[in-house]
MARSE-541900 format. One record per residue (C-alpha): x, y, z. Coordinates in steps of 0.5 Angstrom, whole numbers, plus 2048, in hexadecimal, padded with zeros to 3 digits. Layout:
% MARSE-541900
(node (X; Y; Z))
...
This chain:
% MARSE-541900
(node (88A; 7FF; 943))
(node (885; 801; 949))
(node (886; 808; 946))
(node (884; 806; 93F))
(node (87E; 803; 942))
(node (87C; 80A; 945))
(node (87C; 80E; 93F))
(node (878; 809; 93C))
(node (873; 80A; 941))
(node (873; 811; 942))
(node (873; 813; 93B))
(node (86E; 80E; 93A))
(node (869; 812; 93F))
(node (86C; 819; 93D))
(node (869; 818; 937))
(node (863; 815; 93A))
(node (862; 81C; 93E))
(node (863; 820; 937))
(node (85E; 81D; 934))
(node (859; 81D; 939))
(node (854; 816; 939))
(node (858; 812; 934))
(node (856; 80B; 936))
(node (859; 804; 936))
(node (85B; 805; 92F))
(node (860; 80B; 930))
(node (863; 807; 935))
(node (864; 802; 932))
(node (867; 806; 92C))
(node (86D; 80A; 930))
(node (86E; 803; 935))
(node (873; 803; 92F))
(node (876; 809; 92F))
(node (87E; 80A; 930))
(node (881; 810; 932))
(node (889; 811; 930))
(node (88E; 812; 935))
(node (88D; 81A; 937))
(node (887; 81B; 934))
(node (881; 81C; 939))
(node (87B; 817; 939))
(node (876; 81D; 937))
(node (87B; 820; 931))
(node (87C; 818; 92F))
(node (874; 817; 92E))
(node (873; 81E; 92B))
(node (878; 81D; 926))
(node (876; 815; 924))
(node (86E; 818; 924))
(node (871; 81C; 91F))
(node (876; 818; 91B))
(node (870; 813; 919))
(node (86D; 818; 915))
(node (874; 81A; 912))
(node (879; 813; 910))
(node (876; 80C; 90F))
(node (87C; 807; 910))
(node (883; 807; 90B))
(node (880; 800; 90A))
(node (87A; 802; 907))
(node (87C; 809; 904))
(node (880; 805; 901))
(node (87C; 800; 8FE))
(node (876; 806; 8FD))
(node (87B; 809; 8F8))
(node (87D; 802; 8F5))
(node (875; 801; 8F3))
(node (875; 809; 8F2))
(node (879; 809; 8EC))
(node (875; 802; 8E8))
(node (86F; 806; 8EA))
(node (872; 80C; 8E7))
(node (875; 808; 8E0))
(node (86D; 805; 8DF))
(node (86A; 80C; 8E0))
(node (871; 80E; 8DB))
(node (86F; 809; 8D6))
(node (867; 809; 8D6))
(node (866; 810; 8D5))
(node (86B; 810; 8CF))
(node (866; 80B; 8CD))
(node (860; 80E; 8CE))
(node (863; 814; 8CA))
(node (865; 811; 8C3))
(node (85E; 80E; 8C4))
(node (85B; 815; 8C5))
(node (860; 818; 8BF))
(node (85C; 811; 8BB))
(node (855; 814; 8BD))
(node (856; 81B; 8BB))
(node (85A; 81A; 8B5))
(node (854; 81B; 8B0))
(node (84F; 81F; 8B5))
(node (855; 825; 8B2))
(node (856; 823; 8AB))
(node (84E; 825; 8AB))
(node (84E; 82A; 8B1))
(node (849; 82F; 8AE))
(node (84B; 837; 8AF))
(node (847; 83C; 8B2))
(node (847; 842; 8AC))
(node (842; 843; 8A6))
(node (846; 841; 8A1))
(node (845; 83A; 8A4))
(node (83F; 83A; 8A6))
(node (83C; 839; 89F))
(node (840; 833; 89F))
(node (83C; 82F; 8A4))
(node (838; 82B; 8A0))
(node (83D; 828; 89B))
(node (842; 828; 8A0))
(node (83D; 823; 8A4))
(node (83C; 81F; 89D))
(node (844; 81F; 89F))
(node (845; 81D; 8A6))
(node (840; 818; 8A5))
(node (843; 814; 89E))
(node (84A; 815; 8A2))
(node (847; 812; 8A8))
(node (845; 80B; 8A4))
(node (84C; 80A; 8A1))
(node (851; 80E; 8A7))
(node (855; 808; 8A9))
(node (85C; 80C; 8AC))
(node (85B; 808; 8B2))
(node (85B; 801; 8B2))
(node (855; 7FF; 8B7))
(node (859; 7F8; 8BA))
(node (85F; 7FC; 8BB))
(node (85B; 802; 8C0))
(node (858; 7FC; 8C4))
(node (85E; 7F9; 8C5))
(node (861; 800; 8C7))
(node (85B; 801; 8CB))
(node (85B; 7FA; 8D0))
(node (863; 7FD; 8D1))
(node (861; 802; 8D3))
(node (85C; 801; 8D8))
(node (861; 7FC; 8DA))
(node (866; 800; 8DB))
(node (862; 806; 8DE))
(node (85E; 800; 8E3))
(node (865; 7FD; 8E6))
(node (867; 805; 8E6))
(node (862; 806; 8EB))
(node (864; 7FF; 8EF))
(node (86A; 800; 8F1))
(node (869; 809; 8F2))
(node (863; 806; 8F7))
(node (869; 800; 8FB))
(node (86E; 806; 8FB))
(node (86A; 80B; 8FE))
(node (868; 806; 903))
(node (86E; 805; 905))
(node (870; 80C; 905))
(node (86B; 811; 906))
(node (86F; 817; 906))
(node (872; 817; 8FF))
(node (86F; 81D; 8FB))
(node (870; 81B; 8F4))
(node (86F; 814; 8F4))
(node (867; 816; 8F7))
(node (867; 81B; 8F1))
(node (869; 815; 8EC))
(node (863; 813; 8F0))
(node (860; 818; 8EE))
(node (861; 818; 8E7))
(node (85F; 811; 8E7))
(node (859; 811; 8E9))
(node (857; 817; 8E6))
(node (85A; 813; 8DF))
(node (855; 80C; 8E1))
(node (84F; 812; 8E2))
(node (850; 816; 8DB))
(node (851; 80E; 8D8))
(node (84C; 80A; 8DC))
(node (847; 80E; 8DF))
(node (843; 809; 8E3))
(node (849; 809; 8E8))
(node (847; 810; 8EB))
(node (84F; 810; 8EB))
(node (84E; 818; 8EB))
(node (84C; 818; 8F2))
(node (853; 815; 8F4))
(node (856; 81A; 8F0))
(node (854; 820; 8F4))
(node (854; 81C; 8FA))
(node (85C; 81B; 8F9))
(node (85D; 822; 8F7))
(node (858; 826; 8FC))
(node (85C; 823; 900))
(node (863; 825; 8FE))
(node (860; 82D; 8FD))
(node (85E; 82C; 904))
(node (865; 82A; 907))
(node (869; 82D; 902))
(node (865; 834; 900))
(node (86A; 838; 8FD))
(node (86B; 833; 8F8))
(node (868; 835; 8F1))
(node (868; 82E; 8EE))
(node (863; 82B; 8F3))
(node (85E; 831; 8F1))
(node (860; 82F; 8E9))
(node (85E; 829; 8E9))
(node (858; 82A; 8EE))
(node (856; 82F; 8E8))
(node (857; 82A; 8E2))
(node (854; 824; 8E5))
(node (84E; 828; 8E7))
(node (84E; 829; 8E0))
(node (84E; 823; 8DE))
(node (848; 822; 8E2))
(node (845; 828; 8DF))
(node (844; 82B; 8E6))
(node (846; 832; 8E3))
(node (846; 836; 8E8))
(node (849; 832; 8ED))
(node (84F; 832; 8E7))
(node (84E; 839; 8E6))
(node (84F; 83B; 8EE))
(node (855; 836; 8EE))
(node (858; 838; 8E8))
(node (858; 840; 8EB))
(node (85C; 83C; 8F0))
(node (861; 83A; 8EE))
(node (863; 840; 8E9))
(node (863; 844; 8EF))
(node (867; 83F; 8F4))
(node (86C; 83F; 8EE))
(node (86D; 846; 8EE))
(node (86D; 848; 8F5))
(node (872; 842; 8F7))
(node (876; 844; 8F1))
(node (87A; 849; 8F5))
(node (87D; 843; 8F9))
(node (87D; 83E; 8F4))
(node (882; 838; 8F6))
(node (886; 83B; 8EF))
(node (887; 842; 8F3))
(node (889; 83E; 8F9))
(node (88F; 83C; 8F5))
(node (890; 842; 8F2))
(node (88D; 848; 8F5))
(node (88F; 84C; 8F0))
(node (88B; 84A; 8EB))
(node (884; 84E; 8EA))
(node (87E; 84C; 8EC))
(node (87B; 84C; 8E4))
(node (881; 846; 8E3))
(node (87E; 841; 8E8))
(node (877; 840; 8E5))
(node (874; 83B; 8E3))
(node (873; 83E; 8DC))
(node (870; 837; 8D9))
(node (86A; 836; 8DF))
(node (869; 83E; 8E0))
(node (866; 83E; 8D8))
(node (863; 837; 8D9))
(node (85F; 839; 8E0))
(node (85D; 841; 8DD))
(node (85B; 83D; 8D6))
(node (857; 838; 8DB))
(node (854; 83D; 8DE))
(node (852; 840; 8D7))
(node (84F; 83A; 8D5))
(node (84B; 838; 8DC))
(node (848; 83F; 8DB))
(node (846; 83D; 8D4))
(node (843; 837; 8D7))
(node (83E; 83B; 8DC))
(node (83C; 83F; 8D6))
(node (83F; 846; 8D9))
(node (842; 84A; 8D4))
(node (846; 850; 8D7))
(node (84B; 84C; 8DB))
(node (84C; 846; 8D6))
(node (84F; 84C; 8D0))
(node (852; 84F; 8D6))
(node (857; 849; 8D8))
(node (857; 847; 8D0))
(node (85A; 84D; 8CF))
(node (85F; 84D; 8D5))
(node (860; 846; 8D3))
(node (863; 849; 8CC))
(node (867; 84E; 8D0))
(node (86B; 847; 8D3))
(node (86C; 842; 8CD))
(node (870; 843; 8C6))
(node (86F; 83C; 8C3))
(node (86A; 83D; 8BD))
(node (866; 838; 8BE))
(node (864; 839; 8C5))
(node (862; 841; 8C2))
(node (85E; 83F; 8BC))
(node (859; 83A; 8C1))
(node (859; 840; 8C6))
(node (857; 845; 8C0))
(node (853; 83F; 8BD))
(node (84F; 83F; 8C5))
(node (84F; 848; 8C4))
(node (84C; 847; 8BE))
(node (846; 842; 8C0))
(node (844; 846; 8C6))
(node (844; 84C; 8C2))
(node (840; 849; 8BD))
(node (83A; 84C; 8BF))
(node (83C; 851; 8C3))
(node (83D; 84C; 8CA))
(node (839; 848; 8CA))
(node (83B; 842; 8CB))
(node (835; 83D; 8CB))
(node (833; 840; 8C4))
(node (83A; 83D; 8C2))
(node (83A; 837; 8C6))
(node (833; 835; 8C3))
(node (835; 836; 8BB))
(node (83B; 832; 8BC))
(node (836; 82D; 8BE))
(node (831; 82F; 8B8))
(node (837; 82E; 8B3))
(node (83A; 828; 8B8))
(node (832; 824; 8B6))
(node (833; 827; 8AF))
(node (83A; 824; 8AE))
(node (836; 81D; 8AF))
(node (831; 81E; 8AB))
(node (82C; 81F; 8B0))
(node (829; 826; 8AD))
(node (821; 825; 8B0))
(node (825; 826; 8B7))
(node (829; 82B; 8B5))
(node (824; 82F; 8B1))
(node (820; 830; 8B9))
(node (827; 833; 8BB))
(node (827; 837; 8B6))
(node (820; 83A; 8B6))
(node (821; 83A; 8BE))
(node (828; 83E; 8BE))
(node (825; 843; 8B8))
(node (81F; 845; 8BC))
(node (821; 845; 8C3))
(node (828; 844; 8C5))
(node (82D; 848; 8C0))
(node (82E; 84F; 8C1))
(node (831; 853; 8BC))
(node (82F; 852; 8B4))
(node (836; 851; 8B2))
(node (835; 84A; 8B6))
(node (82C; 849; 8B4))
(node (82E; 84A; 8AD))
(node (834; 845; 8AC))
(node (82F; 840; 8AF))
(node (82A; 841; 8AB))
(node (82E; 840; 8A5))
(node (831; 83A; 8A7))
(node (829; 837; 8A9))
(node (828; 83A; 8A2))
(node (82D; 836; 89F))
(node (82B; 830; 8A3))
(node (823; 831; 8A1))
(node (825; 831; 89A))
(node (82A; 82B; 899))
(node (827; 827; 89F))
(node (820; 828; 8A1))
(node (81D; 829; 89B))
(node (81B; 830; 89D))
(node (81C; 834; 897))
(node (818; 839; 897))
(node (819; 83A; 89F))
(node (820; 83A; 89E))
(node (820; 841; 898))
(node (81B; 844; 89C))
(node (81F; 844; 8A3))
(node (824; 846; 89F))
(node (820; 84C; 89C))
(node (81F; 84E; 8A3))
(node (827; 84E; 8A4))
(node (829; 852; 89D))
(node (824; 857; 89E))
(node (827; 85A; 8A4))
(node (82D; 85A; 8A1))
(node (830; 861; 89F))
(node (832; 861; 898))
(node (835; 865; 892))
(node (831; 868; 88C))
(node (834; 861; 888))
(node (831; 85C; 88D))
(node (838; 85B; 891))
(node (838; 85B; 899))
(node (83C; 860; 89D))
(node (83F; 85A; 89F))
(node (843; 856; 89E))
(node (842; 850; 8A2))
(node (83A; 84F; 89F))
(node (83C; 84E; 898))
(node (83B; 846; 899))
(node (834; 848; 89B))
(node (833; 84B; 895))
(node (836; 846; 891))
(node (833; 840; 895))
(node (82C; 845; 893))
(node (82D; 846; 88D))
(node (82F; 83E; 88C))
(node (828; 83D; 88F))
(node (823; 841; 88B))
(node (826; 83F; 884))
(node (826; 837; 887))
(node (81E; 839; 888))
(node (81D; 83C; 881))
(node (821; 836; 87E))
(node (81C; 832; 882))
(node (816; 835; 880))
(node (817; 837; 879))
(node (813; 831; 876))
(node (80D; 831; 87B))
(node (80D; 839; 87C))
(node (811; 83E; 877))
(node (80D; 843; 87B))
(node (810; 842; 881))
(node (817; 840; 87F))
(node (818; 847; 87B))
(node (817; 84A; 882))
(node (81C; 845; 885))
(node (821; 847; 880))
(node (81F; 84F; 881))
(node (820; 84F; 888))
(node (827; 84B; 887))
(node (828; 851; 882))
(node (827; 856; 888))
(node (82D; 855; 88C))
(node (835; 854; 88A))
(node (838; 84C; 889))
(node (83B; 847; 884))
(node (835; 845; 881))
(node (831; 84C; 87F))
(node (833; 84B; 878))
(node (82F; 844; 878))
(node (829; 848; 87B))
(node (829; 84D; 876))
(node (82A; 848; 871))
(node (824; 844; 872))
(node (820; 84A; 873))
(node (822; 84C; 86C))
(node (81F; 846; 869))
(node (819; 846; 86E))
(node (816; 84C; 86B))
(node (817; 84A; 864))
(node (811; 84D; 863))
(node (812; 854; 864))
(node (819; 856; 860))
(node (81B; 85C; 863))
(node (81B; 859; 86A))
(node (81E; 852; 867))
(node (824; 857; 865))
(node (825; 85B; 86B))
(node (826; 855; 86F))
(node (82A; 852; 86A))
(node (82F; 859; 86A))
(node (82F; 858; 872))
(node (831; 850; 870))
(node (836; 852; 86B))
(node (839; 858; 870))
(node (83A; 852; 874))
(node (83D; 84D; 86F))
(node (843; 849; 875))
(node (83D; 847; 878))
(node (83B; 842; 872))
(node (83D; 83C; 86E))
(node (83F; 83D; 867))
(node (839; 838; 865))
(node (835; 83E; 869))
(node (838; 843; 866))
(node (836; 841; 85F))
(node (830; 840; 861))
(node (82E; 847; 863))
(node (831; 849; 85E))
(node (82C; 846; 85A))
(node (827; 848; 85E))
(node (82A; 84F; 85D))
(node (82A; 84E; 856))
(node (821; 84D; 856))
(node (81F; 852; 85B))
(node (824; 858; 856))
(node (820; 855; 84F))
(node (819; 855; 852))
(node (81A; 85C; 855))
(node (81D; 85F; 84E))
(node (825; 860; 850))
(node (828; 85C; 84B))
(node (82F; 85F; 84C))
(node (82E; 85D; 853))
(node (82C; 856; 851))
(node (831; 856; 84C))
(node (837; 857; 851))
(node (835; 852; 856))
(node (834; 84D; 850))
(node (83B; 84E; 84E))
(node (83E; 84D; 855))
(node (83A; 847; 856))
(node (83D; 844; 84F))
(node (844; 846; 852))
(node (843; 841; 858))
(node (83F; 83C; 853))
């Protein structure tokens, strides 16, 4: 008994000297110690310095695991219900997700009048039934983080019960901002990536809660992180322990190695840098065969591509198409002129935008003439054949939505100002479109008055007889008819009265 007192003692002041001026405190602290039969008193207090920071007591491991597990199954079942909630939520935003070709495009307006009528009448998720799933939820996610907190409490050295910790909190961050849970969340794992550096998922979640928070380069300097931990520590993966035969390829992470170089993709978007965003985009490609994930990786290629690069012009027409998608076409129009004369670069990207502000002024602003006459600017650099057809194929909506325009301006002003609707129509006959025989058509009964050029726009008109409607036809027929008689070609004359009476 003496001799068990002694080692107390002296173990006591031994750790005393290690540490220098400990004070009364310490002391106090290793006055409990006890050292084990055959073990000396300076190995005895190193080692239960050591163990504190190791092992709890099998009690309280026991209840931190028991707690852990409920924490766990709150956790489980409130992010299944957040994602039926989110699934709810983006249901009708896919059903009229716009999509970025030309063909597209000239749908803006009618497809606006259709997401707005849709919006008044959808009714594909019952709005009690959301409330209720969301206080579950929040319920759930709330006593998930209750028993995470009292588990890590009692057992601050289970790893993956903080990183459930983690993942709560950053939960409680995205659902309930003013919590500020995101800082409890890069604590946790920070913490983690510190004691255990060579574990990729801590620099993972590092990287997607920084995201979450649109911190992008923090997430982008974590997400290169994780991809290059999880590749260099692919030689000794635990699977290769195992079976040391298996090759290094074999033990990768294949899920989180595409996520972390997408991520990255997708935090360089974020901070507007191009060049490594389609470099990490096209190796993200080179990682994945599901085709969903390929058509949103060409889909991002495509919008930073778009003009030429530069991903503020993109992000701003999103926001322009986003405010006219709402009806707010004043703010949209701003945006417009701003990306046209200052932002964009290339002309493919200026002329796309000046067709869709065109559309816009002329539907919705009222602004006709300003509409025709921007989209004059856009025709008149567009290199065409000797018929009016562009070279390319991808224009020909802006010639259709042209030619509409200035044949809708001579109908207009056919009453109040003939002179002025023949030069609509003439120049909506200049270039190739549905609508020239219409154009023509009306040119010839507006020159009336001089029966040979009566009679060649109503040629041009017959040439492009598709174009018109039987009743239309008929009449040009009669117009034919008049302007042949009074020019002394009663043959001719004859010919299209005789079609006209086999019509009739």
């Amino acid at each position: 008994m003496k001799t068990r007192v002694y080692y107390l003692i002296s173990a006591s002041w031994a750790v005393l000297g290690l540490a220098g001026c400990g004070g009364s405190g310490a002391l106090r602290d290793y006055r409990a110690l006890k050292v084990p039969p055959g073990i000396s008193p300076l190995v005895a207090a190193r080692a239960d310095s050591i163990a504190a920071g190791l092992f709890v007591t099998m009690k309280n491991e026991r209840e931190a695991n028991s707690l852990f597990e409920k924490g766990r199954q709150h956790y489980n079942v409130s992010d299944s219900l957040w994602v039926v909630l989110d699934n709810a939520k983006k249901a009708p935003v896919k059903s009229v997700r716009a999509d970025d070709s030309l063909a597209a495009v000239k749908q803006t307006i009618p497809g606006t009048l259709k997401l707005q009528e849709a919006a008044q009448n959808l009714q594909t998720f019952d709005r009690t039934q959301e409330q209720r799933l969301m206080i579950q939820a929040s319920y759930n996610l709330k006593e998930a983080q209750k028993y995470l907190e009292r588990s890590v409490q009692l057992n601050p050295f289970n790893a993956p019960v903080q990183n459930y910790l983690a993942l709560t909190y950053k939960l409680l961050a995205q659902r309930f901002p003013k919590d500020m849970a995101f800082d409890k969340a890069l604590h946790i794992w920070g913490t983690l990536a510190r004691l255990e550096p060579g574990e990729y998922l801590h620099y993972y979640n590092l990287g997607s809660t920084y995201f979450a928070e649109q911190h992008w380069a923090d997430a982008l300097e974590n997400f290169k992180k994780a991809e290059e931990i999880l590749l260099a520590s692919a030689e000794v993966n635990p699977r290769r322990l195992q079976n040391p035969a298996l090759p290094v390829e074999a033990t990768i992470d294949t899920t989180y190695h595409f996520l972390a170089v997408y991520f990255q993709a997708q935090a360089a978007m974020k901070l507007l840098d191009a060049p490594p965003a389609l470099q990490k985009l096209h190796h993200a490609k080179k990682l994945t065969r599901n085709p969903e994930y390929l058509a949103i990786i060409e889909s991002n290629i495509r919008w930073i591509n778009w003009d030429d690069g530069n991903i503020y012009g993109s992000v701003q027409k999103d926001s322009a198409n986003a405010l006219a998608n709402r009806g707010e076409f004043d703010a949209a129009g701003k945006i417009y002129e701003n990306l046209i004369s200052r932002t964009l670069k290339t002309k493919r990207a200026k002329d796309e935008i000046s067709w869709t502000y065109a559309a816009i002024e002329y539907r919705n602003l009222n602004k006709k003439a300003s509409a025709v006459s921007r989209l004059y600017e856009v025709i008149q650099t567009i290199p065409k054949s000797p018929t009016g057809t562009p070279f390319d194929a991808g224009y020909k909506d802006y010639f259709e939505a042209y030619g509409t325009m200035c044949y809708n301006m001579g109908v207009d002003t056919l009453r109040s100002d003939r002179r002025l609707a023949y030069s609509y129509f003439a120049q909506a006959a200049e270039i190739e479109w549905n609508g020239r025989g219409k154009s023509y058509m009306f040119m010839a009964d507006l020159s009336r008055a001089n029966p040979q050029l009566a009679i060649a726009n109503g040629e041009r008109a017959v040439a492009l007889a598709s174009q018109l409607a039987p009743e239309e036809l008929q009449n040009l027929y009669k117009l034919l008819v008049d302007g042949y008689r009074r020019s002394g070609q009663v043959d001719k004359a004859r010919s299209y009265f005789d079609k006209l009476r086999a019509m009739q």
